[in-house]
N, C-alpha and C positions, 0 to 999 in steps of 0.2 A: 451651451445649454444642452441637458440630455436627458432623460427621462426612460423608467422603464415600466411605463404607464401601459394597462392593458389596452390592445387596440380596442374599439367600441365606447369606449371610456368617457372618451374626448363629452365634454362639457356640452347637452343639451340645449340649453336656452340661450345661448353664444346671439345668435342668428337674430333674436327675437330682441337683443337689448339696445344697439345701437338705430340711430336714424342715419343714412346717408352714409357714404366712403368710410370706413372706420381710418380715421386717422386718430395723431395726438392733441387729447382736446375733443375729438368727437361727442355730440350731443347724443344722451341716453333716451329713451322711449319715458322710462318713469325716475326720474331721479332724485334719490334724497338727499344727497349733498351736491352741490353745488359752489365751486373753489375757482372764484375770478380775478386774475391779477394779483394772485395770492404773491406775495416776496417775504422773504425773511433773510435779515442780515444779522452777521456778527461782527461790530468796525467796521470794518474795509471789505469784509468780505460776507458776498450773495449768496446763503447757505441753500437756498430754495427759490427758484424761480416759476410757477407754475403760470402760466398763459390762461387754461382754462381746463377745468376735470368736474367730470360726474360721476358720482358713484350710483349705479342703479339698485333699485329696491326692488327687494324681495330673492339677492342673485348674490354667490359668494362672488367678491373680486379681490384677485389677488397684486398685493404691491409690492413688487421685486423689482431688484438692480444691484449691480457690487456693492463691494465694502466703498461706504463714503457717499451714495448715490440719494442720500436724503430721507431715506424711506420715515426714520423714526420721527423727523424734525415735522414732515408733511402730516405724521401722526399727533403728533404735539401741538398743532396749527389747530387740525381738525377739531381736536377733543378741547382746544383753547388752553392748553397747559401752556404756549407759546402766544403771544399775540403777535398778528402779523406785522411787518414792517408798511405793507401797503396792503393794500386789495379787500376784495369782502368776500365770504362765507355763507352761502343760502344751506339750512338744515330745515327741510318738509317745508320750504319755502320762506321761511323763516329768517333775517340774519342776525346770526352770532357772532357777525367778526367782535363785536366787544363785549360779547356776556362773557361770565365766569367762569372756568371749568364745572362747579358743582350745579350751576343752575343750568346747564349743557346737560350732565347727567340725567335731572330732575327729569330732562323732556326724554330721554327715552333713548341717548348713546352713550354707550357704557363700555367702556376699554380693559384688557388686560395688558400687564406688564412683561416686556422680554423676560423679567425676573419672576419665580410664583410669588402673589404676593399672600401669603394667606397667615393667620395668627397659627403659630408654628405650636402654642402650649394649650390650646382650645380643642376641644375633640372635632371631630368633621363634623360631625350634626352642630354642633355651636357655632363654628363660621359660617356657615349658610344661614342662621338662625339672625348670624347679626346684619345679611343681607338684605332680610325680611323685614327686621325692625322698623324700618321706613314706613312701612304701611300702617305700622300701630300707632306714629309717630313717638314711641320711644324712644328713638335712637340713642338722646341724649339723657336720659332720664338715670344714671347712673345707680342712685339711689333706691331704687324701686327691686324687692325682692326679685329673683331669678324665676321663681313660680309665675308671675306675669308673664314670660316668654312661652309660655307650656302648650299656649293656642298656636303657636306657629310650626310646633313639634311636626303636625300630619305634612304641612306643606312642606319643611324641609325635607322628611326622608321620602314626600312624593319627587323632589329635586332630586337627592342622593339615587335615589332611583332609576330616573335618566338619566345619570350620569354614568351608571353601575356602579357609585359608589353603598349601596346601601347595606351591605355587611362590613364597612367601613363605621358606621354612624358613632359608635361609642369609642374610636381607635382617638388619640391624641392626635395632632396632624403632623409633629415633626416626627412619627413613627409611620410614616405615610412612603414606597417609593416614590419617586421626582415623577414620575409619568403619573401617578393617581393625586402626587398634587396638582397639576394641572389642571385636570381632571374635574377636583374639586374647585380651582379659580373658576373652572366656565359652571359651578352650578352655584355658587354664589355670585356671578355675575349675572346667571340667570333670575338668581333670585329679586335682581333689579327689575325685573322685567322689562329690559332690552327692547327696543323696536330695528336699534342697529349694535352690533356688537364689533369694536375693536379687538383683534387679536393678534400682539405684534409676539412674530416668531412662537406658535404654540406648542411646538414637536422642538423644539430646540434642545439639544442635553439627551436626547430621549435613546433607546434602544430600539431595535427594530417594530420588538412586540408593541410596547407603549405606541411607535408611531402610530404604527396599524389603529389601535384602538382611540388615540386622540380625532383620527381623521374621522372615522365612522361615528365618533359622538361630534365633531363640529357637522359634519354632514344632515347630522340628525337634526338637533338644533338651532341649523339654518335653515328648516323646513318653512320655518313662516315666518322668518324675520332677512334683514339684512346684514352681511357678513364683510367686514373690509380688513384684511388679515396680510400682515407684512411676514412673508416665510421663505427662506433659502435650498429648503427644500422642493428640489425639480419635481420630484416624483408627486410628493404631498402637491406642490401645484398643478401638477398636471391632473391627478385623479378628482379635486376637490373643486378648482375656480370657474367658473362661469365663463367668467372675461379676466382680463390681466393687464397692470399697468406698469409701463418699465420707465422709471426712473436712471436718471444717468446726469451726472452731475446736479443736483439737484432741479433740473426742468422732465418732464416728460417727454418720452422718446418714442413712446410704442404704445400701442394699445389694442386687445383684440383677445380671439380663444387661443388658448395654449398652442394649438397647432398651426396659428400664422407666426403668435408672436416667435416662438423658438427658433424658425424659419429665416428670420426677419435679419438682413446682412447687419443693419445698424445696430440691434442688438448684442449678435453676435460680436460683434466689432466693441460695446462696451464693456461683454464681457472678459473676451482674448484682451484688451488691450490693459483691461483691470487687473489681471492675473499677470502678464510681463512685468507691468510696474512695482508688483508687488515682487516680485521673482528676483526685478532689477537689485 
């Protein structure tokens, strides 16, 4: 693992989120998820083993490990697109191990996809627009002139705004670069009004510039909420995460600020040994 993070950089509130030894598994000061005995199998075979994890609130944490190491299935458990094979799921104290994925949403954890997922023939002010709908409870309301939506108009392009899309608003969105659709996924998922936001791989595909600026809008963004973001990017995790959970095989391995985990032999060890076999 390497990084060419500025010194100083290193992740403030590191210090302040764990109780006790940081190991794997360590117990957070304020945690909003909660993943005990979590399992998921495929057949014969243990896709995700997780012992015990907290994700603390209010703090980005970032969840990396090689190719194969679980990341997306532990994301799929979480948001309940997966159910688990054993174990329970505490969300704000709450358990979800058997609600829905969309009544998971309802309460306030709202995910993005490795892939953008955004309506590609709608302009960027209409997909934020259909984000919003929720709150009019129109969502479903098919039938109802498009002049009904017209009250939501200020609060999308106050969205596009934060996002820097808002000379964007009238563009189509498959006329969008790949980095400004991303862009737009986090301000229609803001438009959910998030209390935790998934963001699996969000700089993925991307070009230098776009990283640059995807990181400094998740940065912004995660001011008053919680962030739990699966990304491969060293750099992107080292300037962005809080704390950091390393996956390895699908169990937890690691846990801690950038600057122990990276450190950290067994880490290292899942990476080097990730890369041979793939070499092999």
């Amino acid at each position: 693992m390497s990084s060419n993070a500025t010194p100083g950089k290193t992740p403030v509130k590191s210090t302040g989120l764990h109780t006790g030894e940081i190991v794997p598994g360590v117990a957070k000061v304020d945690p909003i998820i909660i993943a005990d005995g979590v399992r998921r199998s495929f057949g014969g075979l243990t896709a995700v083993d997780v012992e015990h994890l907290e994700i603390p609130r209010n703090a980005i944490t970032a969840l990396i490990g090689p190719n194969g190491a679980g990341k997306t299935t532990v994301f799929n458990l979480l948001t309940k697109f997966l159910p688990p094979s054993s174990g329970q799921i505490l969300y704000k104290g709450e358990d979800i191990t058997h609600r829905a994925a969309a009544d998971v949403a309802r309460s306030g954890m709202v995910r993005s996809f490795q892939i953008s997922a955004v309506f590609p023939h709608l302009t960027v002010l209409e997909n934020v627009r259909v984000g919003l709908q929720r709150k009019l409870g129109t969502s479903f309301h098919f039938w109802k002139p498009e002049s009904t939506l017209y009250a939501l108009n200020d609060q999308a392009m106050a969205l596009l705004e934060s996002v820097d899309l808002g000379g964007f608003a009238d563009t189509k969105t498959v006329e969008l670069p790949y980095g400004r659709k991303r862009a737009l996924e986090i301000a229609t998922t803001l438009a959910l009004d998030p209390e935790l936001m998934l963001l699996d791989e969000p700089t993925q595909g991307m070009g230098h510039e776009d990283v640059g600026r995807v990181v400094e809008l998740i940065r912004k963004v995660a001011a008053n909420r919680t962030v739990l973001m699966v990304e491969h990017n060293m750099n992107v995790v080292a300037n962005l995460s809080d704390t950091i959970t390393v996956l390895a095989r699908g169990t937890v391995l690691a846990e801690g600020p950038y600057e122990t985990v990276s450190k950290d032999p067994r880490v290292l060890e899942a990476y080097v040994g990730s890369s041979d076999e793939e070499a092999a």
